[in-house]
C-alpha positions as CSV (number, residue, x, y, z in Angstrom):
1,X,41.8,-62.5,113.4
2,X,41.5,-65.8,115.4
3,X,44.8,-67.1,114.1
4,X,46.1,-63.7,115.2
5,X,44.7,-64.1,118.8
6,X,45.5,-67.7,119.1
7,X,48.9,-66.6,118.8
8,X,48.7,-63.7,121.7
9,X,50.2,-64.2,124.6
10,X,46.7,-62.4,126.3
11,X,43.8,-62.9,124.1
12,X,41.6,-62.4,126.8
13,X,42.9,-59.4,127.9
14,X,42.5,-58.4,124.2
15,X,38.6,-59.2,123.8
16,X,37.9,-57.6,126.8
17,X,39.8,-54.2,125.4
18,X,37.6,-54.7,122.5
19,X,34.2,-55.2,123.9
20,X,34.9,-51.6,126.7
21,X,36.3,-49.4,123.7
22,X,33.5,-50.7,121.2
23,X,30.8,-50.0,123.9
24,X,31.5,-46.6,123.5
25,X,29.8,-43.8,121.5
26,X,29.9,-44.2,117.8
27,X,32.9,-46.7,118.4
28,X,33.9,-48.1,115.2
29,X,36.4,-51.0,114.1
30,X,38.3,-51.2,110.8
31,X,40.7,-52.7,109.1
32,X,43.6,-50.8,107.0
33,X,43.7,-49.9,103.2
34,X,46.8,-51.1,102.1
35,X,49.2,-48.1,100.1
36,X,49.2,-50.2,97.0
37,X,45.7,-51.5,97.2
38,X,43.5,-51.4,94.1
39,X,41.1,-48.3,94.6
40,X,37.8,-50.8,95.2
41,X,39.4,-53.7,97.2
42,X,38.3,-54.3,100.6
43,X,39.8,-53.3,103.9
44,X,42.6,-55.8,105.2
45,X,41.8,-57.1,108.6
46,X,45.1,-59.4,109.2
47,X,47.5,-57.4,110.9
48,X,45.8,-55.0,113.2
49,X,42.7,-53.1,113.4
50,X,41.5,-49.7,113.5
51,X,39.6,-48.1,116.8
52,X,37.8,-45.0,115.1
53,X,34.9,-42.6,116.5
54,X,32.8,-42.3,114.0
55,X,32.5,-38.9,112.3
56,X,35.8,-37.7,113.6
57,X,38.3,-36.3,111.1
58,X,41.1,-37.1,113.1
59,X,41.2,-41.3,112.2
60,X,41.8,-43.8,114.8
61,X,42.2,-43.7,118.4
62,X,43.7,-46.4,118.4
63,X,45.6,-49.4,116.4
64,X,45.3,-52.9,118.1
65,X,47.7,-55.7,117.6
66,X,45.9,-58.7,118.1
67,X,48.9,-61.0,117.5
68,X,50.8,-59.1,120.0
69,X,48.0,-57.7,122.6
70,X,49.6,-54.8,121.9
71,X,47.3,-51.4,122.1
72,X,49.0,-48.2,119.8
73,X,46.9,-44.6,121.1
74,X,46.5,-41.9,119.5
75,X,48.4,-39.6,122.0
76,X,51.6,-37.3,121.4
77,X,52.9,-38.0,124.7
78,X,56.2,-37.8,126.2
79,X,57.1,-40.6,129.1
80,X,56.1,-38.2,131.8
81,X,52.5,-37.4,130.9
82,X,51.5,-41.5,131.4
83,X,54.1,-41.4,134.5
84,X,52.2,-38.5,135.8
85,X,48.9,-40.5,135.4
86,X,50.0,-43.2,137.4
87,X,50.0,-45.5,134.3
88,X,53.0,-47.9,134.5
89,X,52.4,-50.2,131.9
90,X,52.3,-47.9,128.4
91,X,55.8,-46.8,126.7
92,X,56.8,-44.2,124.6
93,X,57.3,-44.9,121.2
94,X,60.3,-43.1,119.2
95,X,59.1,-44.3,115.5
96,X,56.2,-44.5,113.7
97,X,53.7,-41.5,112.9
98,X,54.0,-38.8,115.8
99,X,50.4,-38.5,116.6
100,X,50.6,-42.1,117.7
101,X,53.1,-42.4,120.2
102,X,51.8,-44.4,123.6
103,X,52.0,-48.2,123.8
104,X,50.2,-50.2,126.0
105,X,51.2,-54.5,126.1
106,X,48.3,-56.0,127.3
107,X,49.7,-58.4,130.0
108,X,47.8,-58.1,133.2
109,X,44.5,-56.1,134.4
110,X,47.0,-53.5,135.4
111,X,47.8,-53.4,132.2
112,X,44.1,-53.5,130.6
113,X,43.3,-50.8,133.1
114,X,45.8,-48.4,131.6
115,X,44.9,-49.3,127.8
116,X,41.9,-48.5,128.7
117,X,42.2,-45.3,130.8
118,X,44.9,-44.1,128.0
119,X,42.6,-45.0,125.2
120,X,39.3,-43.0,126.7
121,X,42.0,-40.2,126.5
122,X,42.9,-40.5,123.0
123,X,38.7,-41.1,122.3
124,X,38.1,-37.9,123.7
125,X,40.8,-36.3,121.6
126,X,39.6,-37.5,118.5
């Protein structure tokens, strides 16, 4: 993970997204099970990780990008629902699972402020 952030172009902005989201209730961070994983190896923590409230059924509220400071939420959102928020900063993605579909590039505390705002959303959904 430090080669990851030392390679983001706001690692700072980053941490401090971790340490807000991880401060919340039964706020858990993971790393992925690859698909062709053997069935006891250990999770991978070197591409992104897993933001999960514990004891949800619903999986992660988020996937981070440390590499990238780039913030995935778990919200099926259209471009007007963050525009209608007054959240500037996140983007609509048109690939990827369906459930997951707000991005948030961590490049100012405009942009932190939004990751985080969206991500409480997406923490209350799950």
């Amino acid at each position: 993970m430090r080669q990851l952030l030392g390679r983001s172009p706001a690692p700072g902005l980053f941490i401090r997204f971790l340490q807000e989201t991880t401060r919340w209730d039964n706020v858990g961070v993971y790393g992925i099970k690859r698909k062709n994983a053997l069935p006891d190896a250990a999770l991978d923590y070197s591409r992104y990780l897993r933001l999960r409230r514990q004891g949800s059924q619903f999986g992660a509220f988020a996937y981070v990008y440390a590499e990238y400071s780039t913030i995935n939420l778990r919200l099926n959102y259209n471009q007007q629902q963050p525009d209608e928020l007054g959240i500037t900063s996140a983007r609509t993605l048109t690939t990827g699972h369906r459930e997951y579909r707000v991005s948030v590039d961590l490049t100012d505390e405009t942009s932190l402020d939004d990751a985080l705002q969206l991500a409480e959303l997406a923490y209350n959904a799950t």
